[in-house]
N, C-alpha and C positions, 0 to 999 in steps of 0.2 A: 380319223373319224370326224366326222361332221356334226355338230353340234348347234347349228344353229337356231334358233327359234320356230323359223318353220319346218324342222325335220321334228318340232318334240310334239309328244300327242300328249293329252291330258287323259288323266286315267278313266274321265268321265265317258271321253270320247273312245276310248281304247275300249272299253265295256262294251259300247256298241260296236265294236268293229269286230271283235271276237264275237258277240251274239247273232253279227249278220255272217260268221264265216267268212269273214275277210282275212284274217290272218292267217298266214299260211307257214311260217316259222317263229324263233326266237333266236338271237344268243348274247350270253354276255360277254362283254369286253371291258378293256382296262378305257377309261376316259382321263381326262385330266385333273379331275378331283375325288377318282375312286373308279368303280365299276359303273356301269350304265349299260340299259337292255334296249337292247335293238329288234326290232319285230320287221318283220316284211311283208306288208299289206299291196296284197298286188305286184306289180312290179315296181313300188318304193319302199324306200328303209324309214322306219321312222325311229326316232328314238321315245322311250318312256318318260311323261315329264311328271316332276310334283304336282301336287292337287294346289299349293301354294304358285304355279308358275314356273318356269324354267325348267332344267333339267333332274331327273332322281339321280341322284350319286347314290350306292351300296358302298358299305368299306367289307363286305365280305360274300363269298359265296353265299355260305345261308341266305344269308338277308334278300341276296337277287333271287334266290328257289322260291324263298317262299312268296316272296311278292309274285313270281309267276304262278307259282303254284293258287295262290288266291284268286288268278284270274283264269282259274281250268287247264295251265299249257305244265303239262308233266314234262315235255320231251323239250330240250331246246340244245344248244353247242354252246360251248365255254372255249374265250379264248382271253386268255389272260398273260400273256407274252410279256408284256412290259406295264403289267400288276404286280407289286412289292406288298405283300399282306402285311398288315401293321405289328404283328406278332414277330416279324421277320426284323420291322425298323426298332422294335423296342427291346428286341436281343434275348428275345424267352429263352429257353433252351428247350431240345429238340423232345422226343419224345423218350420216355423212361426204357423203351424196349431198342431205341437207336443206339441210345445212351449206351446200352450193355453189350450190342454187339460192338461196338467203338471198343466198346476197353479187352475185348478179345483177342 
């Protein structure tokens, strides 16, 4: 993934490119310091930047839905291949219903 400064859009900017119909997808991916949304405006990718500068890191799904979700786009692809969720690095245990068929 490319991440460079001129691949990232500023949300102010993203506003307007969705309200002109420019964007024509989403998805998210694993980046190097969490998730990051990708849109493709025409035929380039841009990534989503903070209102502060540089890139949006998510550290989880929700977080990336609904930031799309606040800018009108319900439908995007998830690709999270080599995304480790932080619940996974902090050793939760799995779900109460895994749990029981485990001991079966």
């Amino acid at each position: 993934m490319l991440t460079t400064t001129a691949h990232v859009v500023t949300p102010k900017v993203f506003k307007e490119l969705i309200a002109a119909g420019l964007v024509t997808s989403a998805r998210v991916e694993s980046g190097d310091k969490g998730l990051v949304t990708v849109v493709r405006v025409g035929m380039n990718e841009r990534i989503l930047g903070a209102a502060r500068g540089g890139v949006r890191y998510f550290q989880s799904l929700d977080g990336a839905a609904s930031a799309l979700q606040s800018y009108g786009i319900m439908r995007f692809e998830v690709d999270i291949a080599h995304w480790v969720p932080k619940t996974a690095v902090r050793g939760y245990k799995s779900s109460p219903a895994a749990e029981a068929e485990s001991e079966v």
